[in-house]
N, C-alpha and C positions, 0 to 999 in steps of 0.2 A: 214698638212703633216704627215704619218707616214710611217714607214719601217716595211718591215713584213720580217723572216728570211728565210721561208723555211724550213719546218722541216727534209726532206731530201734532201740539195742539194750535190755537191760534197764534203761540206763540215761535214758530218755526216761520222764517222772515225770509225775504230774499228779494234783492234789486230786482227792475225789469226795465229791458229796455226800450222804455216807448216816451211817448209825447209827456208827458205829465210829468217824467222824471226830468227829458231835459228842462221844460219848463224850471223843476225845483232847484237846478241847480246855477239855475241864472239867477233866478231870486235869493240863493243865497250868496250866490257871490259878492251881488251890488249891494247886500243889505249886513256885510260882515263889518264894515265902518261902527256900523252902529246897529246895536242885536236889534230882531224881529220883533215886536210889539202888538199888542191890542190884533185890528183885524189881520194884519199880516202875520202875525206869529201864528193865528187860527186858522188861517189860509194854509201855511204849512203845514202846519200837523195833518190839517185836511189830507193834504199831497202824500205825508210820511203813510198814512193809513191805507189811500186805495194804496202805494206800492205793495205795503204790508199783504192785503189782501188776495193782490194779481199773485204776488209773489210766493203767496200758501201754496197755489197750484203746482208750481215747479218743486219747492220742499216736500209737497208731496211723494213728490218723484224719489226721494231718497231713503235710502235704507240707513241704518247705524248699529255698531255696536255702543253700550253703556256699560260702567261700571258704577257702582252706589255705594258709598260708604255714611255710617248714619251711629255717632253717640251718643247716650242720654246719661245726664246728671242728677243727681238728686239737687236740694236747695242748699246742701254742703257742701258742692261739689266734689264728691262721688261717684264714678263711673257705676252706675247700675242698669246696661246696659249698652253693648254693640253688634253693630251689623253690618253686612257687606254682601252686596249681590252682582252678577254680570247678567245683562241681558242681548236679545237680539231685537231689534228695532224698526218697523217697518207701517206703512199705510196700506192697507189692504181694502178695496171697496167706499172709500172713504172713511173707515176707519183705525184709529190707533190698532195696530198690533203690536204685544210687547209680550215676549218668551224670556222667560229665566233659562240660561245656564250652568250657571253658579251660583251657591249660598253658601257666604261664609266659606270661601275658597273652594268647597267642594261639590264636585256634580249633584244633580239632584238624582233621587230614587225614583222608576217608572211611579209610585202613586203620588210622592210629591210632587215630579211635573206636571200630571193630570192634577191635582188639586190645583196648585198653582196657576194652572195656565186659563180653570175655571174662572179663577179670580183676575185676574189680569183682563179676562175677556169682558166679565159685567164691569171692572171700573173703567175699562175703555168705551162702556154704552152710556156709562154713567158721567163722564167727563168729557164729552166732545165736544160741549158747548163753555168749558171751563177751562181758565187760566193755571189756579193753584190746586193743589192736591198736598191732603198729609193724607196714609191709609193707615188706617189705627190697626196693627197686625191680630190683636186680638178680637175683634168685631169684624162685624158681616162688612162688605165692601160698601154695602149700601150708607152705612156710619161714617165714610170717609171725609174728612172734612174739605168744602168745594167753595171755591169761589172764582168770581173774575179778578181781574185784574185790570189797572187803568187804564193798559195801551189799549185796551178796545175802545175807547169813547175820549180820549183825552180832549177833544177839540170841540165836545156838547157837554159835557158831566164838568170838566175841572179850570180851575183859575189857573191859567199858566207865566213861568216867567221863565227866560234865560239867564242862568248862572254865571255861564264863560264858555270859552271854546277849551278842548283837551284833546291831547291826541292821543290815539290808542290803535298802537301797531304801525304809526308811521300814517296815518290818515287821520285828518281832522272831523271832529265830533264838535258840534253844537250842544250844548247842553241845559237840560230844560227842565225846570221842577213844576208839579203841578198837585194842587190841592184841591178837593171835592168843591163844588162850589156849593154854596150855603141854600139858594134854591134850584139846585139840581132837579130834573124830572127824568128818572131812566125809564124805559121803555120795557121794562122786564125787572122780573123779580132775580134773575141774573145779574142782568147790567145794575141794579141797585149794590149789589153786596159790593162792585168796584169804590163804590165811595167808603169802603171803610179803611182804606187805604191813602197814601200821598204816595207819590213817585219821581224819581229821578230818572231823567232818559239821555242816553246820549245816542243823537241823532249822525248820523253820518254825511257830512255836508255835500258830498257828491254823489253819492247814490239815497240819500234820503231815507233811511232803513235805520232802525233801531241798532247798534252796535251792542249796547248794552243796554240793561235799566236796572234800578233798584227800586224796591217797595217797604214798604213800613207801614205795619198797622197802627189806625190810630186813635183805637178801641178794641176792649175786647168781644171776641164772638164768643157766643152764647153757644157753644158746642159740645159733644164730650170728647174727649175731654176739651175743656175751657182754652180754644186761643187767647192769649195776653197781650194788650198793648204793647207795640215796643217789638214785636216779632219783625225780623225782617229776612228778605228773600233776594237774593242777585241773582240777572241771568245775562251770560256773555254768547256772543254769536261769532262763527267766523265767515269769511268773506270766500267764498270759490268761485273759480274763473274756469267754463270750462271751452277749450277749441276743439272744434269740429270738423272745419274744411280746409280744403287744400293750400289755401293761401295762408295759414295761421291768423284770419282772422277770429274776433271773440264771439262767440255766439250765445252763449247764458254767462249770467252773473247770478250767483244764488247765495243767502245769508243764511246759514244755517246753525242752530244753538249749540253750542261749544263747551258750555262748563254754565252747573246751576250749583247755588251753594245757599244756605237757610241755617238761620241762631232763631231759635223757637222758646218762646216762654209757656209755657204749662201749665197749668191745674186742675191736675186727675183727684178727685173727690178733696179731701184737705194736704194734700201734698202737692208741695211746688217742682216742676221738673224744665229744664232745660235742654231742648236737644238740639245737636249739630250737625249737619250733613251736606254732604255733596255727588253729584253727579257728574258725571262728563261721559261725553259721547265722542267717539272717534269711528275709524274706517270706515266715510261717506261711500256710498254705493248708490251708483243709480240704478233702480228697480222698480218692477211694473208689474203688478200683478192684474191678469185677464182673464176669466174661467169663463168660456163659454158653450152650449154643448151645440156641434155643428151641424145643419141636416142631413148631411151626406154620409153624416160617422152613423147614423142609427142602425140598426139592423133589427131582424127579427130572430127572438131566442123562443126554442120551442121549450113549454115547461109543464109536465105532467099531460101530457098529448094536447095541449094549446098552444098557441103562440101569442108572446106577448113583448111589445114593445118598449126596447132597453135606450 
């Protein structure tokens, strides 16, 4: 069994600098006396989510390496099973791209990266509209276990409150738990599976952007194998600043996912299984992939006394 994250899915976050931010960040300042409530706290999260959104575009833009490390236990705890992979990371077309380099330290063989990279390619058609991912390595891709997660909807689907403020890296976080609300109506057989979850989010009070969140299932899914109550998922983002012009002014701010780590409860047929994993991503790269064929490239290729256009 292992989980692959998705190097851009909706959960790849990034500041922007426009009107709506600075609004958020005057509203949190006047409102840090005493934390955000009721319609104002939904007012923000409103705000945390289009940046969310604006900010996918720019995350976009970026490439990564990942490494993935993933161990499963029995119900003794028993190591019976580990795994470890490097990938290459990228958005292509609007979709995820993710290349394996590495299994278990070592290069892969021409047919295993062609296998692989088939499969990488359908769970990347299969998940673009999806938060979480476990890819059960022995089943077709199509089995993987998929859901959303809360930060899509937190401010229409969940009861929310403020915890406290925390700081993480030297900048302060707003912090904010949020529970399905009891007559929830999602909009999608998607956005429903978020409510099988609660979450913890820490917001970042000047740029308004997700720093981190954690999630907790809070039932189990009906899958195979059987997610269990109690499963929980963390995912950390870092913060990049990049300059552009000649005055060393700032020109993007982008939040990009940093380290994702999962304690998984199990039940494959009558056996209980517990698994651990993490990923992390590093060397951010800006990248753009354009394929287009141009009029002026065409030409004519003669082929078996015709000619025909290349």
């Amino acid at each position: 069994m292992f989980h692959r994250s998705g190097v851009m899915s909706l959960l790849l976050f990034s500041a922007v600098c426009f009107g709506g931010l600075a609004l958020g960040r005057t509203t949190i300042a006047q409102s840090e006396p005493s934390a955000p409530a009721g319609e104002e706290l939904t007012a923000l999260l409103q705000r945390v989510h289009a940046n969310m959104m604006a900010n996918d575009k720019i995350a976009k833009q970026y490439a990564s390496d990942e490494t993935t490390h993933a161990v499963t236990l029995n119900q003794k705890g028993k190591k019976i099973w580990e795994y470890s992979a490097k990938y290459e990371c990228a958005v292509v077309n609007g979709m995820p791209y993710n290349h394996m380099v590495e299994e278990n330290g070592a290069p892969l063989s021409a047919k295993r990266l062609e296998a692989e990279q088939k499969r990488q390619d359908v769970l990347s058609e299969l998940d673009i509209a999806h938060g979480f991912v476990i890819d059960i390595r022995n089943l077709s891709p199509q089995d993987a276990i998929r859901s959303t997660l809360p930060i899509c909807c937190l401010a229409d689907l969940f009861d929310n409150r403020v915890l406290r403020h925390e700081q993480i890296n030297g900048r302060d976080n707003l912090v904010v738990e949020s529970m399905p609300k009891a007559n929830a109506y999602p909009s999608s057989p998607e956005e429903a599976t978020a409510l099988d979850w609660k979450e913890t989010t820490w917001i970042d009070v000047l740029d308004l952007i997700p720093a981190r969140y954690e999630v907790e299932l809070l039932k189990d899914k009906d899958t195979l194998p059987k997610l269990l109550k109690g499963s929980k998922e963390r995912r950390d983002f870092v913060r990049l600043e990049k300059i552009f012009d000649s005055k060393d002014r700032l020109s993007e701010t982008v939040w990009l996912q940093s380290n994702l780590e999962g304690h998984f409860n199990m039940k494959c047929l009558w056996s209980r299984q517990f698994e651990t994993w993490e990923s992390t991503e590093y060397n951010y790269k800006r990248f753009k992939a354009d394929m287009r064929l141009l009029e002026n490239s065409m030409h004519e290729v003669p082929q078996q006394g015709k000619s025909k256009k290349q």
